[in-house]
C-alpha positions as CSV (number, residue, x, y, z in Angstrom):
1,X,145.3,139.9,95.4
2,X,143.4,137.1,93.9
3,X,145.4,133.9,95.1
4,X,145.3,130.3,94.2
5,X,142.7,129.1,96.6
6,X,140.1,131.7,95.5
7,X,140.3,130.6,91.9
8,X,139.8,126.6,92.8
9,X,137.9,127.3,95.3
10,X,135.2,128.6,92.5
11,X,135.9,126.7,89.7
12,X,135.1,123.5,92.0
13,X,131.6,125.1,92.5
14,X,131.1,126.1,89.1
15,X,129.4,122.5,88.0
16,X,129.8,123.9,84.1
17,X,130.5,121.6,81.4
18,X,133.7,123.1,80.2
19,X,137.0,123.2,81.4
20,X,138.5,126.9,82.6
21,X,141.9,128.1,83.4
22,X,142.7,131.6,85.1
23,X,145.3,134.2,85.1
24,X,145.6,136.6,87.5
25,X,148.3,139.4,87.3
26,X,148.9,142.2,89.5
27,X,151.6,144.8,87.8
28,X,153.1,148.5,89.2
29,X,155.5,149.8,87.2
30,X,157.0,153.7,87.9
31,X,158.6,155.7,85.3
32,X,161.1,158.7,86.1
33,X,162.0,160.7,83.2
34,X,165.1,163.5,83.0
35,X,165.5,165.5,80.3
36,X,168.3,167.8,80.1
37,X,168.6,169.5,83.9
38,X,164.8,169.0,84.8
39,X,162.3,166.5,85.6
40,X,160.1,165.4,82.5
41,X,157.9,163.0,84.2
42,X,157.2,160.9,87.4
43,X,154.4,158.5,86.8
44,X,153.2,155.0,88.3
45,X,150.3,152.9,86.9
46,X,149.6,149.9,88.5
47,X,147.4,147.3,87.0
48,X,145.6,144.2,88.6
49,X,144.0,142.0,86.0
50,X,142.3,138.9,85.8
51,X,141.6,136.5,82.6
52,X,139.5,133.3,82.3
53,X,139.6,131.2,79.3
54,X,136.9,128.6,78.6
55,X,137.1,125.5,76.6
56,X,133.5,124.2,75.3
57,X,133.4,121.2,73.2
58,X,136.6,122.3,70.8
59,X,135.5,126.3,71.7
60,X,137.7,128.6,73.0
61,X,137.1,131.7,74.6
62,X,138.8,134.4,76.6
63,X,137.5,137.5,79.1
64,X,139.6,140.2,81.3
65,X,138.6,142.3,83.9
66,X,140.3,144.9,85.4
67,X,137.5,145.1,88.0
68,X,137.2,142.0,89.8
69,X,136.6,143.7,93.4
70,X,134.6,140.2,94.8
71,X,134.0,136.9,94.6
72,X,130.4,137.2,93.0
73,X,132.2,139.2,90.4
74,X,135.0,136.8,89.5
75,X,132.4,133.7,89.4
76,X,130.8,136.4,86.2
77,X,133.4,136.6,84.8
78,X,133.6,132.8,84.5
79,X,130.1,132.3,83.5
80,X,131.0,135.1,81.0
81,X,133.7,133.2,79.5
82,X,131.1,130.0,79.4
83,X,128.4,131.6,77.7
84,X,130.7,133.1,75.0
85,X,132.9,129.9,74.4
86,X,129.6,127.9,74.2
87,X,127.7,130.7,71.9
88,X,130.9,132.3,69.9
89,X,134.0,130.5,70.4
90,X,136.5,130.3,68.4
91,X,137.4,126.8,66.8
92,X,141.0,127.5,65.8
93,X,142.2,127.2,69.4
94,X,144.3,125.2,71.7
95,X,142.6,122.0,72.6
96,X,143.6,121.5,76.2
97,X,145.3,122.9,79.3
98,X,148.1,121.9,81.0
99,X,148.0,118.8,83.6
100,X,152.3,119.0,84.4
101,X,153.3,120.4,87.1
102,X,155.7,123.6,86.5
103,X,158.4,123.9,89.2
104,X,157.2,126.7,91.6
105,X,159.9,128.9,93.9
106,X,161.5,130.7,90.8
107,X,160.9,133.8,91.7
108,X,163.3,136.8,90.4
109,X,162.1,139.3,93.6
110,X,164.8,141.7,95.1
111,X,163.3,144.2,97.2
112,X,164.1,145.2,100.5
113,X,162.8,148.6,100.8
114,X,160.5,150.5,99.3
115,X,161.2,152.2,96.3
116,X,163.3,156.0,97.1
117,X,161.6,157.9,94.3
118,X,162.9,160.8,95.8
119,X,166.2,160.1,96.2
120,X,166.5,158.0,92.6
121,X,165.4,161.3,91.1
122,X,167.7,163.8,92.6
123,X,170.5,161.3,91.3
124,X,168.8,161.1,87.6
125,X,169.0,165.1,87.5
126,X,173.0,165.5,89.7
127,X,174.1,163.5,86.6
128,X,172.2,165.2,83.5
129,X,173.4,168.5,85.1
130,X,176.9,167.4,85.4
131,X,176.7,165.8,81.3
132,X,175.0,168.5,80.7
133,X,178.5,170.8,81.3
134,X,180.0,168.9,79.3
135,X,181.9,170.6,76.1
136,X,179.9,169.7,72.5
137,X,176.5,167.8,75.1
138,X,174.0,169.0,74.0
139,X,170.9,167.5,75.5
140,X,170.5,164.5,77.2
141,X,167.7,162.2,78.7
142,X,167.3,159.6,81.2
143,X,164.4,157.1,82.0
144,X,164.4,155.1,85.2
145,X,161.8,152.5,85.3
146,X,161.0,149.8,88.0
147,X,158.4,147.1,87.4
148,X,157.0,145.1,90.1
149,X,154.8,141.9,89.3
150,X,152.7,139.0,90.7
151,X,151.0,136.0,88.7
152,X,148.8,133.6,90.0
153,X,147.5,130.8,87.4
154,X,144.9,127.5,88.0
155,X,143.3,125.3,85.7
156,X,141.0,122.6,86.3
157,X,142.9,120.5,85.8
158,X,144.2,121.0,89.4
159,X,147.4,122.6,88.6
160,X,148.6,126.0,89.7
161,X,151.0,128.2,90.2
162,X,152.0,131.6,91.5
163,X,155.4,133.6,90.7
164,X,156.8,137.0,91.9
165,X,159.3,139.3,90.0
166,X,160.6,142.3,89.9
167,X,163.7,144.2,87.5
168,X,164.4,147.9,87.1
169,X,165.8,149.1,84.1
170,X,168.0,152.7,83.2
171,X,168.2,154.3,79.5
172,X,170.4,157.3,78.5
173,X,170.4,159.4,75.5
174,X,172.8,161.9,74.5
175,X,172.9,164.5,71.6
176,X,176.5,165.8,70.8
177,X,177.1,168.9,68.9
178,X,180.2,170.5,67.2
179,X,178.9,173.1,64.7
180,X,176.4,172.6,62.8
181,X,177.3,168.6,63.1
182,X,174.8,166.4,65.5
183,X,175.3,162.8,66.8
184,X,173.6,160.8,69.1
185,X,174.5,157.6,71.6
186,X,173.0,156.2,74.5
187,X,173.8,153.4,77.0
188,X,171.5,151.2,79.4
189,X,171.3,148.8,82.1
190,X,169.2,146.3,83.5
191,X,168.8,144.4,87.4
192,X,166.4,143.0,89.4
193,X,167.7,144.9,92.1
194,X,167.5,148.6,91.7
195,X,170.8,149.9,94.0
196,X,172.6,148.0,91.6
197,X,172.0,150.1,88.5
198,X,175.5,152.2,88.0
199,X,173.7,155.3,87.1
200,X,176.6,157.5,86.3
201,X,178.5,154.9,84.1
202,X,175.2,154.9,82.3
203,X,175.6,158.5,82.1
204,X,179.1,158.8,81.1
205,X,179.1,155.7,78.7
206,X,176.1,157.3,77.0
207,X,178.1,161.0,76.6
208,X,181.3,158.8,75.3
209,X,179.1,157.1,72.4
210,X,177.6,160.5,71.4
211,X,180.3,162.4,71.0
212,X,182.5,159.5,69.8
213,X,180.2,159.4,66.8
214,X,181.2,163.2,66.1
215,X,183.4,163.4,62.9
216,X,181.4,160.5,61.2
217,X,182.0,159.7,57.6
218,X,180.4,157.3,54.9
219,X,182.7,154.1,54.3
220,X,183.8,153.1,50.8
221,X,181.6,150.0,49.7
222,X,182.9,147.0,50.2
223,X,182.8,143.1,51.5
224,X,184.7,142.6,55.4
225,X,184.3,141.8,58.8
226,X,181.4,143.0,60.9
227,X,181.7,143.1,64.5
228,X,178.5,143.6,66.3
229,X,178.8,145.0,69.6
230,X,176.6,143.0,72.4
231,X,173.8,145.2,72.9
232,X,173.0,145.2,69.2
233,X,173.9,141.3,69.1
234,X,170.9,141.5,72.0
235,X,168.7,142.7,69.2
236,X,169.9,140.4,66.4
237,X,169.2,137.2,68.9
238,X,165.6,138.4,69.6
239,X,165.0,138.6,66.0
240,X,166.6,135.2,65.9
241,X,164.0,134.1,68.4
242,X,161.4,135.3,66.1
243,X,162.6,132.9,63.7
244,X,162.4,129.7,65.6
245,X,158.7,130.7,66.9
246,X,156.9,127.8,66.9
247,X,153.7,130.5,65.3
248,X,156.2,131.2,63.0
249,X,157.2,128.1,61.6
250,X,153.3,127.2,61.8
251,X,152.0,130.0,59.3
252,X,155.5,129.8,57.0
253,X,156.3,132.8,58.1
254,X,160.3,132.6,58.9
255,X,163.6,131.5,57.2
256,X,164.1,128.7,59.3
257,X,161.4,126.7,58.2
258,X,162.2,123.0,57.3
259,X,165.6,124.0,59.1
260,X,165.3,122.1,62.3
261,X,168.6,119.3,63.3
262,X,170.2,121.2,60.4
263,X,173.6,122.9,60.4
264,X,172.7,126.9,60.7
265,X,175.4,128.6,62.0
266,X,179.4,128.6,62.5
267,X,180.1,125.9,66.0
268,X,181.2,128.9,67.6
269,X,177.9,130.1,68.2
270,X,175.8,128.2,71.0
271,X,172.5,129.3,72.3
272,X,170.4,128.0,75.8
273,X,167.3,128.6,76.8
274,X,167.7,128.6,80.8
275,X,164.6,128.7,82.8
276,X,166.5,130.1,86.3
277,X,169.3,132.9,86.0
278,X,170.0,134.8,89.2
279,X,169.2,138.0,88.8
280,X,166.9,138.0,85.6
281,X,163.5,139.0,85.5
282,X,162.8,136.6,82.9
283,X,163.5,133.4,85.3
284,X,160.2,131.2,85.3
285,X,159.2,127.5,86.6
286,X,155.9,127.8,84.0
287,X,154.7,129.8,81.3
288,X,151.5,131.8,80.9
289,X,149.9,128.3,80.1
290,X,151.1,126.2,83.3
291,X,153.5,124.1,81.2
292,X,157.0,123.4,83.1
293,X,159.4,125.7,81.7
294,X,162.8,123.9,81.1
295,X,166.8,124.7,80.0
296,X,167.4,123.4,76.6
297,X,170.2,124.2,73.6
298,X,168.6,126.1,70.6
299,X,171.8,125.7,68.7
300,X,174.6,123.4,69.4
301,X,177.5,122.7,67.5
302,X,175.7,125.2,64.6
303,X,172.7,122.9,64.4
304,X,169.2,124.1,65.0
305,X,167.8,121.6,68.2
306,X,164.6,122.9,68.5
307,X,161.7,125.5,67.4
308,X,159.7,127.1,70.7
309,X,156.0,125.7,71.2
310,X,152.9,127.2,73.0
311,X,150.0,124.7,73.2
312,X,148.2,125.8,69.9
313,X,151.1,125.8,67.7
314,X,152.6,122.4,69.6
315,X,148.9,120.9,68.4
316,X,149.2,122.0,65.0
317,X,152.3,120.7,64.0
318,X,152.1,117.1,66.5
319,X,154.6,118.3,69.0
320,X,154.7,118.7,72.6
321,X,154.3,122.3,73.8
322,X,158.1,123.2,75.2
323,X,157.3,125.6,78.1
324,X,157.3,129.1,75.8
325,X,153.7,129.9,75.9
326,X,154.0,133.5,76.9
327,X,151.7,136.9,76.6
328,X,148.9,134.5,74.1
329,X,151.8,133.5,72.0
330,X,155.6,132.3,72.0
331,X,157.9,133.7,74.2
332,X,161.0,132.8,76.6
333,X,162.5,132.6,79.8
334,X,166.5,133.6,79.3
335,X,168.6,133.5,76.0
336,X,172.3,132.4,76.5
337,X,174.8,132.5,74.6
338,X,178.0,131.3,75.4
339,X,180.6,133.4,75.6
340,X,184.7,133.6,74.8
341,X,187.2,134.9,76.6
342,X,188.3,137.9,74.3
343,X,187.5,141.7,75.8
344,X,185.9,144.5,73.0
345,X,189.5,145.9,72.8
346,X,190.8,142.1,71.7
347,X,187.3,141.9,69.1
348,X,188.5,145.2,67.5
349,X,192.1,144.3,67.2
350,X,190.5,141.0,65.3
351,X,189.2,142.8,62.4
352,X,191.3,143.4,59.2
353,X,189.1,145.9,57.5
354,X,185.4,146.0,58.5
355,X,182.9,148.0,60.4
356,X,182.0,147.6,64.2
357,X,178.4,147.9,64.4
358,X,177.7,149.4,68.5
359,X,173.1,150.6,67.0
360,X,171.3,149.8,64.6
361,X,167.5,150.5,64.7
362,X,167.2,148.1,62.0
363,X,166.3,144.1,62.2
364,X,165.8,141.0,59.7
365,X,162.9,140.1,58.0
366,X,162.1,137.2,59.5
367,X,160.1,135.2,56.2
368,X,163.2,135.7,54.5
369,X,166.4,136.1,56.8
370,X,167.7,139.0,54.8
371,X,169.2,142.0,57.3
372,X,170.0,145.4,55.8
373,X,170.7,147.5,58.7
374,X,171.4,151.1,58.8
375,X,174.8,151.8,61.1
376,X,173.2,154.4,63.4
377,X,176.3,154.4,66.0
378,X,179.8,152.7,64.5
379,X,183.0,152.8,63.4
380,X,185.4,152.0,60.2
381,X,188.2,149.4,61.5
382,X,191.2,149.1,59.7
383,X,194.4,146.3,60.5
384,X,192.9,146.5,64.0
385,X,192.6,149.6,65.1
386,X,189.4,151.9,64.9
387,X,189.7,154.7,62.0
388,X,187.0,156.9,62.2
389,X,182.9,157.0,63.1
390,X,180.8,155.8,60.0
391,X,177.4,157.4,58.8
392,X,175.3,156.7,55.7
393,X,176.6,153.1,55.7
394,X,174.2,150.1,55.5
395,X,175.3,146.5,56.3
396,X,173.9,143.9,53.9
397,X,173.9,140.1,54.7
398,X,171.2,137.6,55.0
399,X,171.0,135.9,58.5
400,X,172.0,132.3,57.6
401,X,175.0,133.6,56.3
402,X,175.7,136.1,59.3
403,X,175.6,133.0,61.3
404,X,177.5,130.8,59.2
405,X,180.2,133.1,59.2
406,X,180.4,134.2,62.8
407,X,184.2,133.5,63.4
408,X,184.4,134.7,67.0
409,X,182.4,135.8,70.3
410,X,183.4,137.9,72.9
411,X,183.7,137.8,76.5
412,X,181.8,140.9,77.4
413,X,178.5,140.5,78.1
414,X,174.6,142.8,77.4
415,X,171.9,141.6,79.3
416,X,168.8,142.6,77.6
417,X,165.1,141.5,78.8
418,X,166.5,138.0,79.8
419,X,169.0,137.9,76.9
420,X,172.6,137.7,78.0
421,X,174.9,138.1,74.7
422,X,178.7,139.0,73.9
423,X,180.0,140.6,71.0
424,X,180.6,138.9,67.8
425,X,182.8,139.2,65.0
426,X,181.3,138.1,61.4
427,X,183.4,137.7,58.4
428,X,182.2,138.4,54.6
429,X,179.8,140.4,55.3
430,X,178.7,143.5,52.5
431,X,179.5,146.9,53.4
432,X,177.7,150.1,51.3
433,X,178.9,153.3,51.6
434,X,179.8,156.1,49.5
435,X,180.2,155.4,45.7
């Protein structure tokens, strides 16, 4: 492990004329995969990098190792990063490092004994074979994964900071037959800690999507209520995210340009950035850059409050960087949104005529906010009450309006690589089916 104290320790004796920051990350993640009543695959990479970047006189550059194995070799890899910044740098850069302080201590780690790969996978394979004997399964898959990671950062500027973290992660997929008919449906979950991960409701919600989905018929076309389920509202809010990256905004590149303090969305919909969940992965003091993360509305009341900043794009555009420099560009910590009170069988028994949408392997496009997603696992809903599954249906709607119109949100909750969201229920939206 490359700490702290290392890396200061050696920039202080460096005596180069150029400012330096360093990232360390040490990474292990293992994979088990299941597929149908035998092992697929038990793997484990693990992954200890190091990264200097090198600012020279409005130069920027950037070299990794995954072979620092001494000092001597880490103080090359700084005078690598010198010589190139100084000979080749690129001048469309970031201008400076941090010199805040990020709040050190948040660290998402929940491990009290060492990973039972044994015993994880003899659990994976009881509960394919018991899906597996299920009437009209027929195949299923499973992947287990738990990551395990460590970062240490300095700058000299004197500021550093380390963070620890760990999450584990289940996915299910199951293939239901009846005939010559096929459907699919999966289910997943997400902890820090991995005893918590419910793998047989996994397994079981999983078998109930797929062969709910049996029987599916195109819709008629027409305009009603879309209620997006929370695990694909978990998608829609990432793509959202897209939109308000500060990169984004820079290069003109989403539909929320020129949008910010403006009314965007219906004022049931209210979104937080918060830096320090309990149990999420995501949970940071400090990005990749060693600015402070911090909690702060995205929308409030339906008005846009902020875009997200690294330091490049915060430079370009005469803002202050806002704690979401992550993996070289924008990123965040956790996504909020706030929930209601109403359970999925109160959402469903909302809708008039409409579609609940539970997949979609479709997003927006983010320059121009327009969503036309394939229903991949859904149903037709009519005077509250589901009617059927639906298949070669499309949902048509651009995303300002999808948020103008959002009339309700649930109180069931999908958490999703740090994004926590409920269901919602959208009104006016176009639905294409069958002519």
């Amino acid at each position: 492990m490359v700490d702290n104290d290392l890396l200061i320790s050696i920039m202080g004796s460096l005596n180069l004329d150029a400012e330096f920051e360093a990232y360390f990350d040490k990474y292990k993640v293992t994979n088990i995969s299941v597929e149908k009543t035998r092992f697929k695959n038990i793997e484990i990479k693990e992954n200890n990098s190091l990264s200097v970047t090198c600012l020279y006189n409005g130069k920027m550059s950037t070299v990794t190792s995954n072979q620092v194995t001494s000092k001597n070799s880490i103080i090359e890899l700084f005078n690598s990063a010198y010589k190139l910044a100084k000979n080749a740098g690129a001048t469309d850069c970031r201008k400076h490092f941090s010199s805040k302080r990020g709040q050190n201590g948040i660290n998402p780690y929940s491990k009290d004994d060492i990973l039972d790969i044994g015993g994880i996978s003899e659990k994976l394979i009881n509960a394919s074979k018991a899906a597996s004997s299920k009437e009209k399964i027929y195949s299923i898959r499973a992947d287990f994964s738990v990551v395990e990671e460590e970062i240490s950062i300095a700058n000299t500027n004197g500021i550093n900071n380390n963070w620890k973290g760990n999450d584990s992660y289940i996915s299910v997929s199951a293939v239901a037959k009846d005939g010559a008919e096929q459907e699919s449906g999966g289910d997943s979950m997400e902890a820090i800690d991995f005893h918590k991960l419910d793998i047989n409701s996994v397994f079981d919600n999983a078998i109930k999507n797929a062969l709910g989905m049996l029987g599916a018929k195109p819709t008629n076309s027409f305009k009603g209520q879309l209620l997006i389920d929370s695990r694909s509202a978990c998608t829609l809010f990432q793509q959202f995210l897209q939109a308000i990256n500060g990169e984004n905004i820079l290069k003109n590149r989403s539909f929320l340009v020129g949008k910010k303090d403006m009314k965007i969305a219906s004022e049931v919909l209210e979104i937080r950035e918060e830096n320090s969940i309990e149990g999420s992965f995501k949970s940071r003091g400090f990005d990749d850059e060693l600015i402070p993360t911090n909690s702060k509305y995205l929308i409030d009341g339906g008005y846009l409050k902020t875009f997200l900043y690294n330091i490049y794009s915060a430079e370009k555009m005469n803002e202050e960087p806002t704690g979401n420099g992550f993996d070289g560009s924008v990123g965040v910590t956790n996504i909020v949104i706030k929930k209601g009170s109403s359970s999925i069988n109160d959402m469903i028994r909302k809708v008039d005529n409409g579609v609940y949408l539970v997949d979609t392997g479709d997003s927006p496009n983010i320059s121009s906010g327009d969503l036309y997603a394939n229903v991949m696992n859904g149903y037709y809903i009519k005077n509250g009450e589901i009617v059927h599954p639906v298949k070669e249906t499309v949902i048509g709607i651009n995303m300002l309006d999808l948020f103008m119109n959002i009339s309700h949100v649930g109180g069931d909750v999908f958490q999703s690589d740090g994004i926590f969201s409920p269901s919602i229920l959208v009104d006016n939206v176009n639905i294409s089916g069958k002519i």
